[in-house]
N, C-alpha and C positions, 0 to 999 in steps of 0.2 A: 956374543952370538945369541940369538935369541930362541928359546925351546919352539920347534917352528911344529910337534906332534903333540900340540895341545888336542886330548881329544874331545870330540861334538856330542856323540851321544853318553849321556850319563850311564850312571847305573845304580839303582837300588839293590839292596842289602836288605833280607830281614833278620832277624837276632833273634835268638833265640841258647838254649844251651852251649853253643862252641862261639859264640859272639856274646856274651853277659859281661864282659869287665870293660872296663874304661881302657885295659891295656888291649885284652882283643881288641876291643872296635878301634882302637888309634891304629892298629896294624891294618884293619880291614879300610879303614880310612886312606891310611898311606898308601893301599894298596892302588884304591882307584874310587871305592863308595864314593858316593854322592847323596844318596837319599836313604835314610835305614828307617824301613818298615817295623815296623812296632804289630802284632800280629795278635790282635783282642778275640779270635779262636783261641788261643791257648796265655795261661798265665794268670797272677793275679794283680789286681791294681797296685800291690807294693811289686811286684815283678816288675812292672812297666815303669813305675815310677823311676825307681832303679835306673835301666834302662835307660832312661830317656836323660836322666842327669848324666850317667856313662856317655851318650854321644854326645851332649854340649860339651862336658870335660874332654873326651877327645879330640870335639871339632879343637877347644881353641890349642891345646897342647901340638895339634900339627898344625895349625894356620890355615884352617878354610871353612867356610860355611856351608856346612852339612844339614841340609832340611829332614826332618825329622815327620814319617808320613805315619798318621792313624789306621788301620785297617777296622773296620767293625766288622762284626762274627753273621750279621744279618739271622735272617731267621732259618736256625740250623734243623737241615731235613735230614735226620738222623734216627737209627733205629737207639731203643736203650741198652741199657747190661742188661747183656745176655749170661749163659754159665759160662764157666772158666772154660776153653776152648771153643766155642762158641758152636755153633750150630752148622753143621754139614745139610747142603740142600740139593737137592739135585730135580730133575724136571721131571714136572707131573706133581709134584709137593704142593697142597694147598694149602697155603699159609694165613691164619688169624694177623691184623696189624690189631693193635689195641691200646690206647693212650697208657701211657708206662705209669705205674704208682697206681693204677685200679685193676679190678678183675675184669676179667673179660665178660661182658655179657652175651655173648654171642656163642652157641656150640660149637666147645672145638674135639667135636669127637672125629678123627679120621686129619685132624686138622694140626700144625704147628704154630702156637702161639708164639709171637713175637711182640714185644713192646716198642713202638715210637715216644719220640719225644711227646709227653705231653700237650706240649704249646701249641703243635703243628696237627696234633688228630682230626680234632674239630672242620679248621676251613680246609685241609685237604681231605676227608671224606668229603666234602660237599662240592669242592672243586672236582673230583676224581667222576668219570663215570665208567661201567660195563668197556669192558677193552680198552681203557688206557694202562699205558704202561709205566711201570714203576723199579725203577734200578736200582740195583745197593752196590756200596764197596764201590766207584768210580764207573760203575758199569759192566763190573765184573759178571754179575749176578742178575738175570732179566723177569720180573715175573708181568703179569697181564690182568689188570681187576677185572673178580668175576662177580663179586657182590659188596655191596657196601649198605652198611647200615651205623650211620651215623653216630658217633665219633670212631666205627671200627670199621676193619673193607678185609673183605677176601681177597687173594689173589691164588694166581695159580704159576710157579713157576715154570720156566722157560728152556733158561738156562740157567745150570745150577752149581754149586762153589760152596765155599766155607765162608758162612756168617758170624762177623764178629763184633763186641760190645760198639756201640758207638759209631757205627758206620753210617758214612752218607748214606742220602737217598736223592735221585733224580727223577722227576717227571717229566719229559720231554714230549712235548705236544699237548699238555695241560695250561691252561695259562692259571696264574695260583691268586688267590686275593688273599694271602698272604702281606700285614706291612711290612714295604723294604725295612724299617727300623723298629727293633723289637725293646720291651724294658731294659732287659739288659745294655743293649746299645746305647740308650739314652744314658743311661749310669757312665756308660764307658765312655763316654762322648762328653760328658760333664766332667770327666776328671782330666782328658783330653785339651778340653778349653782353660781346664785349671794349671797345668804343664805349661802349655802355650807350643801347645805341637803346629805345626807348619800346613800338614794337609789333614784329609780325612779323608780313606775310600773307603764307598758306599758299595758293601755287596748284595747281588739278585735285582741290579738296578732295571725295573723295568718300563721308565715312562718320565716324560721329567714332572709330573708329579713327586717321585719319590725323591727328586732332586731338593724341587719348591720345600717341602716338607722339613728338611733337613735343615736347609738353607734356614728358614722361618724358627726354628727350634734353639739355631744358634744365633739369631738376632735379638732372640727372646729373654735368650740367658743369659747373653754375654756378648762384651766389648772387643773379646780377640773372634775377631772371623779367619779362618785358615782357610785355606782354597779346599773346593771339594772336589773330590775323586769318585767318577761313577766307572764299578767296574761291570765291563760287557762278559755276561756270560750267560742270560736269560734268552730264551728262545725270541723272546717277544723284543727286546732293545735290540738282539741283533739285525731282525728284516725293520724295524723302524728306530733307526740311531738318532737322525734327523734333530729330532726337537729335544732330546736327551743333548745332543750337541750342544746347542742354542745356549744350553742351560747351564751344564758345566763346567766347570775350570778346567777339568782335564778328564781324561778314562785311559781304565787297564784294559789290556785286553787277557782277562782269564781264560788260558787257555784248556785249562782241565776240566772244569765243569762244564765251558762249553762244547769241549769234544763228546762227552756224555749226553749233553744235550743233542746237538746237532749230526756227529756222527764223527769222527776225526777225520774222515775225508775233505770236508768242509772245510775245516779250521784253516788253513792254508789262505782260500781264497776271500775266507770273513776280513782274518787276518790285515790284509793288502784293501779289500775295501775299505777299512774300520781305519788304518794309517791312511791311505789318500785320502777320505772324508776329513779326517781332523787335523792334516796339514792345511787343507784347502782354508779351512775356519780357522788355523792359527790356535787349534788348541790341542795341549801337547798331547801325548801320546804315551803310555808304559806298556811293554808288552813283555807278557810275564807266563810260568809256569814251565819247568822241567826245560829250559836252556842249556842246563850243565851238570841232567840230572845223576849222569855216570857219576860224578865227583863227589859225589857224597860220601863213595868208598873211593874213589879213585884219583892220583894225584892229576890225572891227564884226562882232559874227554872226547868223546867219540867224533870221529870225522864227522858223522849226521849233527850233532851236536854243535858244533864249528860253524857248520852251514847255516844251522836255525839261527845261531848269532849273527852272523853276517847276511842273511837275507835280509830279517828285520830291518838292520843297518840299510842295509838296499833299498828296503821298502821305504826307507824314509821314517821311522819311530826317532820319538826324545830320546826315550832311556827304554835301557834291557833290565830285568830285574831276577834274582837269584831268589831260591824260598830257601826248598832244604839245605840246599846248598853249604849256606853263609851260617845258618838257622842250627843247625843240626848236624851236618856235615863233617867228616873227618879232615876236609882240606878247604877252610873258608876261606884263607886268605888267597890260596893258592887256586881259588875258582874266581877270585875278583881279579886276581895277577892276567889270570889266565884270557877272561872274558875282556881287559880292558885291552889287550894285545890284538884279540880278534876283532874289536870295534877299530882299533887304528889300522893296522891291517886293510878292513871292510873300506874305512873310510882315506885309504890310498888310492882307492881304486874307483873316482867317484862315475865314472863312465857305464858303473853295472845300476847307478842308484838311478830311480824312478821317481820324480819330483815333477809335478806339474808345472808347464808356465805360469804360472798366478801373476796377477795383477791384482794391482790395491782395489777395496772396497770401494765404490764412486761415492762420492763427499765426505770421504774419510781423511784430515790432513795428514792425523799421526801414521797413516797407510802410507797414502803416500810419500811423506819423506823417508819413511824406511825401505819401500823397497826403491826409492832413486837410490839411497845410502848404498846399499846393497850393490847396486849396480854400477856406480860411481869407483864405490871402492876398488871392486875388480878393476873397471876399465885403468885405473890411476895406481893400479899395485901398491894399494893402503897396507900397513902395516896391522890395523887395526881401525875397527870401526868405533868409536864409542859415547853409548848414549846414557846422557845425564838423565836419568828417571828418577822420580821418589817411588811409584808404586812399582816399579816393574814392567809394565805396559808397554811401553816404548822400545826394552828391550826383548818381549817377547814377541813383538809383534816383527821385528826385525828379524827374528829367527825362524818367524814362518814363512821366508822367501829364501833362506836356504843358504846366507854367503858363504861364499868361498873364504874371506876376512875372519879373522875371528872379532865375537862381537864382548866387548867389556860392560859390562853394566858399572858406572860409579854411581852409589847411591851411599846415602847417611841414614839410613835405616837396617841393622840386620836383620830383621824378622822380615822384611820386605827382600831382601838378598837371597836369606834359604827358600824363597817361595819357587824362586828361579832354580833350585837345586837338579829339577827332572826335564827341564825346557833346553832342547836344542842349543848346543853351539854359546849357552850363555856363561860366560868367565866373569865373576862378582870383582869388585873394589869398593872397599867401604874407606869412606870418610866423614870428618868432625859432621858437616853441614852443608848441605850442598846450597848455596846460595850465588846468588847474581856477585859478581866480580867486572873491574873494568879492562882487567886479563882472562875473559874467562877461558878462551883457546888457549892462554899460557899456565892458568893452570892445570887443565885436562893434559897436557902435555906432562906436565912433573910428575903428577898423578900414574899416569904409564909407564914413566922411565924409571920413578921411582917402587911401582909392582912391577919392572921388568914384560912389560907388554909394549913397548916401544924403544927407539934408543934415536939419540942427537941425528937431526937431518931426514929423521923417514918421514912418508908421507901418513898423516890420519886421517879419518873423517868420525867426524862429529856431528849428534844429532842433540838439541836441544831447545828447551822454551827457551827465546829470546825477547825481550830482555830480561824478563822477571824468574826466568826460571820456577814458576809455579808449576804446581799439580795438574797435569792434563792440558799442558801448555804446548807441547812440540811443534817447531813450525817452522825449524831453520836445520840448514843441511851444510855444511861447509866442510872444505878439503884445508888439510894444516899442517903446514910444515913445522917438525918438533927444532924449535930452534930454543935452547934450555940460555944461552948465555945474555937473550934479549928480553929474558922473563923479566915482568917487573916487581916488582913489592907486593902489590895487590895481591898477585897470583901466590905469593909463599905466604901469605896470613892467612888465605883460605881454607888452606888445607893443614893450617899445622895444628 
């Protein structure tokens, strides 16, 4: 009998101190991970390195291909060290900002000096004006510029709290000419390409410029291209996604800085536009931030908590993604156990999910034969759809119409397999070579029975370039009966 609760939406993992060993993450793997965030905010390039050889040695140690996704730190709007318990504010306090590592040149009699990072003084005094607003600590803490004189700004605070070393800062209603990718990143993005990690997200994405940019940097330096990730949490890619869309392989939806940003009343509704927009387009989706954030201390989490996983799932997202969680967390494994039961669960129940009718792109063939695929299979109660892809394409494009079938990717490349690690509904099969056979229906069949994705007599459906099976070939749709005792010769050389 055939595991029939394979689940659709992935899940990312990031690592961090309760995930650092090759034995954690095989646990965190077993548990359900799919994608393990690598988190270039914190750590050092021998940390990550680490790291990142820990999940290849655990993918193959359990037998699945785990994509392995970059995070870059973008340009951190942070105050500096502060003293050791840091500073109490409260409203009405007019506070000095002042590039951290110089004196202040500005009078702070009456006033609280505070240090920002360095890197960020410059173009945000010049971006800031009279009454823009300036957040610390996630939002905690509100003040209001009342003067700014370049590279320092007065404010005056709002509402007030305990200020401590290191803490964000948000500008919401400022737009920043700040670059999305700072030196740092680039360092971290060279060593990135040097690993041969899988993705890269792009944080404070705000325009597909910052996309181009990035894209352009890694064709410059290097032969491994990973798929790029723009994460949505800037004021400005929220109300225009659009051409950020176009551009990307994929987006997170950051839900914490954009609640600072926007308001967290919002977030809900960004949310649900941000997954139908990029269902629509076929590009996936990660929607991330405080999912399961009780479990950090707690082995259970909260009903609210349960929901924000299973709306997601509703909404239509790739994959949910864990931070502290997994990262830092007293119960990683037991938050992946946990989230990957709420996703099956969610995705029992397909009647609450919200998916558009989509139809194929017009003069698109690889479109169109995925979502006939799709629709084929339901109607013929396929066992399994599955599409011979080299890059991946074929099968991702098939999972932007949503089957009910689960969909197999057989491909001969693994670094092309982990790409699919965060895309909808895709289950990998690697083999030797995927090459033109004059069985090739006969060996797509052994191919399944022999990963247990089909079994003697069920019905498949298969998508692939016929005859030559090239790159970017897709053009034939056929229903196939697994009949293993008619295979011929052809088809067992292929694949051994």
């Amino acid at each position: 009998m055939l595991n029939s609760s394979r689940r659709k939406v992935k899940i990312v993992c990031t690592l961090g101190p309760s995930s650092n060993t090759r034995e954690k993450i095989e646990k965190l793997v077993r548990a359900g991970l799919d994608t393990a965030r690598l988190n270039f905010s914190h750590g050092t390039h021998e940390v990550h390195r680490g790291l990142f050889q820990a999940v290849r040695d655990a993918a193959t140690s359990a037998g699945k291909h785990v994509g392995v996704l970059q995070d870059l730190q973008g340009p951190k709007l942070r105050v500096g060290k502060l003293s050791q318990g840091g500073i109490q504010l409260k409203a009405g306090d007019e506070v000095l900002l002042y590039p951290e590592g110089t004196d202040p040149r500005s009078s702070t009699t009456g006033r609280i000096a505070i240090p920002i990072s360095a890197e960020i003084a410059e173009p945000l005094s010049k971006d800031v004006r009279k009454g823009s607003r300036i957040l610390f600590d996630d939002g905690k803490i509100w003040s209001e510029v009342k003067e700014v004189h370049p590279p320092e700004m007065v404010v005056t605070v709002s509402v007030g709290g305990k200020l401590t070393s290191n803490k964000g800062m948000n500008l919401p209603g400022t737009p920043l000419s700040l670059p999305c990718v700072t030196d740092k990143d680039l360092k971290d993005l060279k060593l990135g390409l040097e690993l041969g990690v899988d993705s890269v997200a792009l944080s404070f994405v705000r325009n597909p410029k910052d996309i181009q940019t990035v894209r352009d940097q890694i064709r410059k330096n290097s032969n491994h291209h990973p798929l790029l990730v723009a994460k949505i949490e800037r004021e400005e890619a929220v109300y225009a996604p659009e051409g950020i869309l176009e551009v990307t392989d994929g987006i997170l939806i950051a839900r914490g800085d954009m609640a600072v940003e926007l308001g967290a009343e919002k977030v809900p509704i960004v949310q649900k536009m941000l997954i139908r927009m990029s269902n629509e387009l076929g590009v996936p989706v990660i929607t991330a931030t405080q999912m399961l954030e009780s479990m950090i201390s707690s082995p259970t989490p909260t009903r609210a908590e349960a929901s924000d996983v299973a709306n997601a799932v509703f909404d239509g997202t790739d994959a949910v993604m864990l931070s502290a969680e997994s990262a830092s967390g007293e119960y990683p494994v037991e938050a992946v156990e946990t989230m990957a039961r709420i996703v099956l669960e969610a995705e029992s129940e397909t009647k609450y999910s919200v998916h558009a009718n989509l139809i194929p792109v017009s003069g698109s063939i690889v479109e169109s034969i995925e979502f006939s695929a799709s629709r084929i299979a339901t109607h013929v109660g396929a066992t399994a759809i599955a599409c011979l892809t080299h890059s991946g394409t074929a099968a991702r494009t098939l999972a932007k119409y949503r089957p009910e079938t689960p969909i197999v990717a057989i491909m001969d490349s693994a670094a092309s397999l982990r790409r699919l690690s965060f895309v909808w509904g895709v289950d990998g099969v690697l083999i030797p070579e995927l090459v033109a056979t004059d069985d090739l229906f006969g060996m797509v069949s052994r191919v399944l029975v022999d990963h247990q994705r089909a079994e003697e007599e069920d019905l498949i459906v298969v998508t692939a370039g016929v005859p030559s099976l090239g790159r970017g070939t897709t053009n034939t749709v056929k229903v196939h009966q697994v009949k293993l005792k008619n295979e011929t010769k052809d088809s067992k050389r292929s694949v051994r």
